[in-house]
Steps between C-alpha positions, in 0.01 A plus 500: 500500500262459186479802273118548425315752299209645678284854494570707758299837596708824630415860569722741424553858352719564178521815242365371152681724230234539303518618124367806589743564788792440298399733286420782713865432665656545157336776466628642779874445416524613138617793423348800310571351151460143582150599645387706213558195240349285740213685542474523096510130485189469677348755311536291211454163628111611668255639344331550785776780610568830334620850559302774618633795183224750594596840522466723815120451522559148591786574744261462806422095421717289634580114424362380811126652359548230272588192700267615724253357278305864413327541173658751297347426159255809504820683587682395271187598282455824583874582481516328163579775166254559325553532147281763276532464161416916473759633696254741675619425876871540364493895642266393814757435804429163757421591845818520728737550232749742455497720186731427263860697477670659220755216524244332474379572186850542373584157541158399349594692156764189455479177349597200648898410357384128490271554253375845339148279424437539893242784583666757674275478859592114478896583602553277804850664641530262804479253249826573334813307594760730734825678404723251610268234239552641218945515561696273219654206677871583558746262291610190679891402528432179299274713249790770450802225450273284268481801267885569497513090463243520206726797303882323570678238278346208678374246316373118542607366800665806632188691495393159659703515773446899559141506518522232801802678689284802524198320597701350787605911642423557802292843644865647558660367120673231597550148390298272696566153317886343456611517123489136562103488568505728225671235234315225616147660492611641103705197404818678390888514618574669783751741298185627337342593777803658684542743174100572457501648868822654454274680176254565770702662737610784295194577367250754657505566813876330568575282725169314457475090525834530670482208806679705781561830591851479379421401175274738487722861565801304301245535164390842580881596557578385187198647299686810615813497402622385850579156469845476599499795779548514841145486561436200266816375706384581837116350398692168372751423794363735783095464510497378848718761648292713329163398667695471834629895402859362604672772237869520703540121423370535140747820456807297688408194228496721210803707625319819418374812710188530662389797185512252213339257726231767569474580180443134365219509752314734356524362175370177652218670660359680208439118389138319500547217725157380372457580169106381416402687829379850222263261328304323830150496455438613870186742430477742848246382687298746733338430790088568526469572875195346599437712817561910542611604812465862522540748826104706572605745798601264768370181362634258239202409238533154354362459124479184295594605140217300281636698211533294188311152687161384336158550736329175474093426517300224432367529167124619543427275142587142648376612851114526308557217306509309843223673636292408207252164583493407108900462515482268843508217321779597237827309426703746608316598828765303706779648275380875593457422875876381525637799319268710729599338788896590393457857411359585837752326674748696287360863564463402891902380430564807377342718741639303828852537308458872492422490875796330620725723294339784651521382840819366521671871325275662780726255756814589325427890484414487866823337643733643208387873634841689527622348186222697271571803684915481525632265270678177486711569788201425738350213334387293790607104523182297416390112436233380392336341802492901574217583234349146533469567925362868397187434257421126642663277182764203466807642318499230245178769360704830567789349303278442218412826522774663514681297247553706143329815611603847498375801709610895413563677774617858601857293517490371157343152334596164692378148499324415834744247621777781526322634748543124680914487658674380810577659791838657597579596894622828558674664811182649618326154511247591210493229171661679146392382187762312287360681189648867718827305564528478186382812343764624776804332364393601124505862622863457677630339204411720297644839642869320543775607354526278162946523639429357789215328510314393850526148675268275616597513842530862434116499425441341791686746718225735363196303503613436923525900534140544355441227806388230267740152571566287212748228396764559220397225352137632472641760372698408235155238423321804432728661339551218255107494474495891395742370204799678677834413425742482808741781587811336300259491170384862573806668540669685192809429418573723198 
């Protein structure tokens, strides 16, 4: 058969992702802080957008005046300050507002501390950077060992060869190249390198740029005095036994009693097993719920926290430029359409985002019922095809939603996909959630007896009496999940 080209007419229906739509769906997804700085990039990318920073008398306009199309310039006249070069309407009060307190005025008495030039009425405190801004940086492990390098006797291409070991530590101190990466990237003997690190090691904190664990308590043994102990011994022959907690066999090998054996282990477990782990930058990070959840009577109110997020409004000075007949013809008439076009699309974005969020923590707070009156224990198994059935969307949308949010509750702060787990039968024919289960074997674990500590199958003996059936193996999955050790691990042997 001939191949031919030829045009060929269908009808059909397909979804065009638009620029616009992709937007508003990645608007949907980000999270709190992702959202803010995306929102700021706009702000500074049109002109035609900008944030509504009017005080309480402007609280009743909304963004949606704006891309509505109304004009607001004698508005934004008559709301303008006016500026009197007497000062005789300083002591007359505005219409609607409150008098001024004595805080107030004591506040007012003090100069700005960014400048003493500032007037004192021109102090803009929500202006000023927060607590947390104006913290010194902690020092960094590679900051801390280059100024111990910096102060020691190396010199040339020892100092060489430190200054690269320490920029090859790892978060946790240790050695992540081989000393023979090392030699090759600094173009020295391998002996140099070997005796640099071993410089390395002993300096502050020990043990650092060591390339195992072993390695790494054998230095910190020996800082101590401890280098030909028992422990050093025990680290240096036995370190497997050790992680396995097979003590008998390591006292049988040794030929010594279980006390100097116990002994040695605490010695060994005063050690830092990662040494650059008191110098990690990890900076806590809180979570900003973006929707309250709080208990009115008998009824659960939901509240989206806008705390902190820029109102945007089309800008009333580029909306009367466009109205204006002499500027039809300008250059940049098309320019300011397109940017006009974007910014309304953005607010609308915005607002539809703020829907869904509501609407789908309005699902979740009406099937998750008994868990925001009782707790955990009654958290109720739920998918997402639940919330998508409930308020008429796909759950590709309510996974966007929920994805990096947080809601505070009566319970505490979660992100909305905890409240999404699977389902668990139970003797009574009713569906547990797997985030109970396991909030159920945290809470057995942790009132055993540290001596003799409780089995897996042991926790499912208990979890059957409470009429809830579940697998060992599930069992010990969660467990494992909840960072649990097994019972072997948990049990203490001195």
């Amino acid at each position: 058969m001939a191949l031919e080209a030829k045009l060929v007419q269908k009808l059909g229906q397909s979804l065009l992702m638009t620029p616009q739509l992709q937007q508003a769906i990645k608007l949907l997804q980000l999270g709190r802080l992702d959202y803010l700085e995306a929102i700021e990039k706009e702000l500074l990318e049109n002109p035609v957008l900008e944030e509504i920073r009017e005080g309480p008398d402007r609280a009743g306009e909304t963004s949606a005046d704006a891309v509505s199309g109304k004009d607001s310039n004698t508005e934004s006249e008559s709301r303008s300050p006016t500026i009197e070069g007497d000062g005789s309407n300083d002591l007359q009060p505005n219409e609607g507002q409150e008098p001024k307190s004595d805080w107030d005025d004591y506040l007012e008495s003090f100069t700005d501390a960014r400048g003493a030039s500032l007037p004192k009425n021109a102090v803009d405190w929500e202006d000023r950077p927060s607590l947390e801004a104006t913290l010194t940086r902690s020092e960094t492990l590679s900051e801390h060992m280059a100024a111990q390098i910096r102060l020691s006797d190396l010199q040339g291409s020892d100092l060489t060869i430190a200054l690269h070991v320490i920029g090859n530590l790892a978060r946790d101190g240790y050695l992540q190249s081989s000393h023979e990466e090392i030699a090759a990237t600094c173009e020295c003997e391998l002996q140099d390198v070997e005796r640099v690190v071993s410089v390395v090691q002993y300096l502050d904190p020990p043990g650092v740029a060591s390339r195992n664990l072993q390695e790494c308590l054998l230095v910190q043994l020996d800082v101590r005095g401890l280098g030909e102990s028992l422990a050093a011994r025990i680290v240096r022959d036995h370190l497997e036994k050790v992680e396995k907690r097979r003590f008998d066999q390591i006292a049988k090998a040794e030929d010594l009693p279980q006390e100097q054996i116990s002994e040695a282990m605490n010695i060994i477990r005063a050690l830092d097993p990662h040494p650059g782990r008191a110098f990690a930058d990890d900076e806590t990070r809180y979570a900003i719920p973006d929707i309250y959840v709080y208990k009115d009577g008998n009824e659960y109110v939901i509240s989206l926290n806008d705390e902190g997020l820029p109102k945007l409004r089309l800008s009333p000075y580029y909306l009367d430029l466009l109205k204006n007949k002499d500027a039809a013809n300008a250059p940049n008439k098309e320019y300011l359409n397109e940017r006009l076009k974007a910014a309304s699309w953005l607010i609308k974005s915005i607002h539809q985002r703020q829907q869904t969020i509501y609407r789908v923590t309005e699902s979740i707070v009406k099937f998750q019922r008994e868990f925001l009156d009782r707790g955990i224990q009654h958290l109720k198994p739920m998918v997402l095809k639940d919330v998508a059935d409930d308020i008429g969307m796909h759950e590709s949308t309510v996974s966007r939603v929920t994805s990096n949010k947080y809601v505070h509750t009566p319970q505490g702060v979660f992100e909305l996909k905890f409240f999404f787990t699977t389902a668990l039968k139970s003797s009574s024919g009713a569906d547990v959630s797997s985030s109970s289960i396991k909030e159920r074997i945290k809470s057995i674990i942790a009132a055993e007896n540290i001596d003799t500590p409780i089995s897996d199958q042991s926790i499912v003996d208990q979890l059957k009496a409470d009429g809830v059936e579940i697998a060992r193996r599930t069992v010990a999955k969660y467990r494992e999940g909840l960072n649990i050790p097994s019972s072997s691990l948990r049990k203490r042997t001195f």
